[in-house]
C-alpha positions in Angstrom: 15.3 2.7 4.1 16.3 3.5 0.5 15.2 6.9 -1.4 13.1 6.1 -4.0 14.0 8.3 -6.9 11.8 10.1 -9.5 12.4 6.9 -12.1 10.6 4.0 -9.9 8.2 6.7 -9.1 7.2 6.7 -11.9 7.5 3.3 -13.0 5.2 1.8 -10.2 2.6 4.2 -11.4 3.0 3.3 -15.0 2.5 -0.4 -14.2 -0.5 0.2 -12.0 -1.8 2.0 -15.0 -1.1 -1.0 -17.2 -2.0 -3.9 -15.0 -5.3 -1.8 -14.8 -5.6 -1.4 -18.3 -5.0 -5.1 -18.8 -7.5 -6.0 -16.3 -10.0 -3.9 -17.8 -9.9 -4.4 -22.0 -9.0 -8.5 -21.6 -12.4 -9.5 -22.3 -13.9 -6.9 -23.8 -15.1 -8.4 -27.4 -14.2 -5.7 -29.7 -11.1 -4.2 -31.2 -10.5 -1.5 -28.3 -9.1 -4.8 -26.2 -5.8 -4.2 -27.7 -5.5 -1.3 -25.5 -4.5 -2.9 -22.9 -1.6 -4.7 -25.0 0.0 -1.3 -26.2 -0.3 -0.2 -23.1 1.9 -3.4 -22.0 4.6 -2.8 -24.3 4.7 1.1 -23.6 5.7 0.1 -20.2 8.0 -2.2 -21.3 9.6 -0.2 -23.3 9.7 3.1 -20.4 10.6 -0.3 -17.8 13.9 -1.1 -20.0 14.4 2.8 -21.0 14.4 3.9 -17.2 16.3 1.0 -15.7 19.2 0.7 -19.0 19.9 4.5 -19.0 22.8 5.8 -16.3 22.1 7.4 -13.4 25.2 9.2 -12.5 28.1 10.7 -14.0 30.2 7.4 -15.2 33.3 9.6 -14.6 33.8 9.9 -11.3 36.6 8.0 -9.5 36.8 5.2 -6.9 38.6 7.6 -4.2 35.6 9.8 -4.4 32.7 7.1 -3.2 32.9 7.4 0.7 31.0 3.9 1.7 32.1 0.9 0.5 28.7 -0.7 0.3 25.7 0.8 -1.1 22.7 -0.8 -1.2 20.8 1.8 -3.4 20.0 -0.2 -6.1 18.3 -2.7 -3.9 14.9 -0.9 -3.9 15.4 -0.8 -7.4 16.5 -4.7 -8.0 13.4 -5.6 -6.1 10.8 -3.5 -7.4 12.4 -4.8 -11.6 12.1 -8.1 -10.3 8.1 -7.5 -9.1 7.5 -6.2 -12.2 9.3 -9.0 -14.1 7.6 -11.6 -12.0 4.0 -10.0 -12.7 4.5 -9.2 -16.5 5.2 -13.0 -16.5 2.3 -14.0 -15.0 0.4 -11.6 -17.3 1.5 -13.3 -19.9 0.6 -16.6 -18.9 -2.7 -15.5 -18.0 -3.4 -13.7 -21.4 -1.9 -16.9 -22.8 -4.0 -19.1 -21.7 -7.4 -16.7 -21.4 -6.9 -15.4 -25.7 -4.7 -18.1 -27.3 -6.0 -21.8 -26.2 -9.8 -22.4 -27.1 -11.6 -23.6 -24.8 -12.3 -27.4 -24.6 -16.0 -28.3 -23.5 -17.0 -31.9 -21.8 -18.9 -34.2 -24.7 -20.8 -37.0 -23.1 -19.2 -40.6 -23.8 -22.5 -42.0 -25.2 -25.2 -39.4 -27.4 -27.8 -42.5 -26.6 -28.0 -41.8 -22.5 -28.4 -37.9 -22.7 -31.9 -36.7 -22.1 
């Protein structure tokens, strides 16, 4: 099983923080429900900081690496493409739940309603 390293650490905890957050403020009626949308894009922003910077010294050569195949970005590739999937999903959701009005049934005919 693959090492998880200081990074996703800290990444699964910043996006349990946020999808809590976003849970929390999505209906609240006043101007603290914005919270939970800075809170979204701080963890976007750590998600793509965390993931884009390098991990190891970029100047080491091929003779050094003794396994041919390493699958220690996997955990990584996996847990980037929860999170994508999610923050997708969130988005749909906060979509649909801030940005559409909602659409309540009329009656056909005003003269049959009691």
């Amino acid at each position: 099983m693959a090492d998880l390293g200081t990074g996703v650490i800290i990444l699964i905890i910043v996006w349990v923080i946020t999808l809590a957050l976003l849970t929390l403020f999505t209906f609240v009626q006043s101007p603290i429900r914005f919270i939970g949308l800075v809170a979204l894009v701080i963890a976007i922003i750590m998600t793509l900081v965390l993931t884009l910077l390098p991990r190891e010294d970029s100047n080491q050569s091929l003779e050094s690496k003794t396994t041919l195949n390493s699958y220690a970005g996997l955990a990584r590739i996996l847990i980037l493409t929860f999170l994508c999937v999610t923050f997708l999903v969130g988005l749909v959701l906060i979509f649909i739940h801030e940005v559409l009005p909602p659409i309540f049934a009329q009656p056909i005919r005003k003269r049959f309603v009691r």
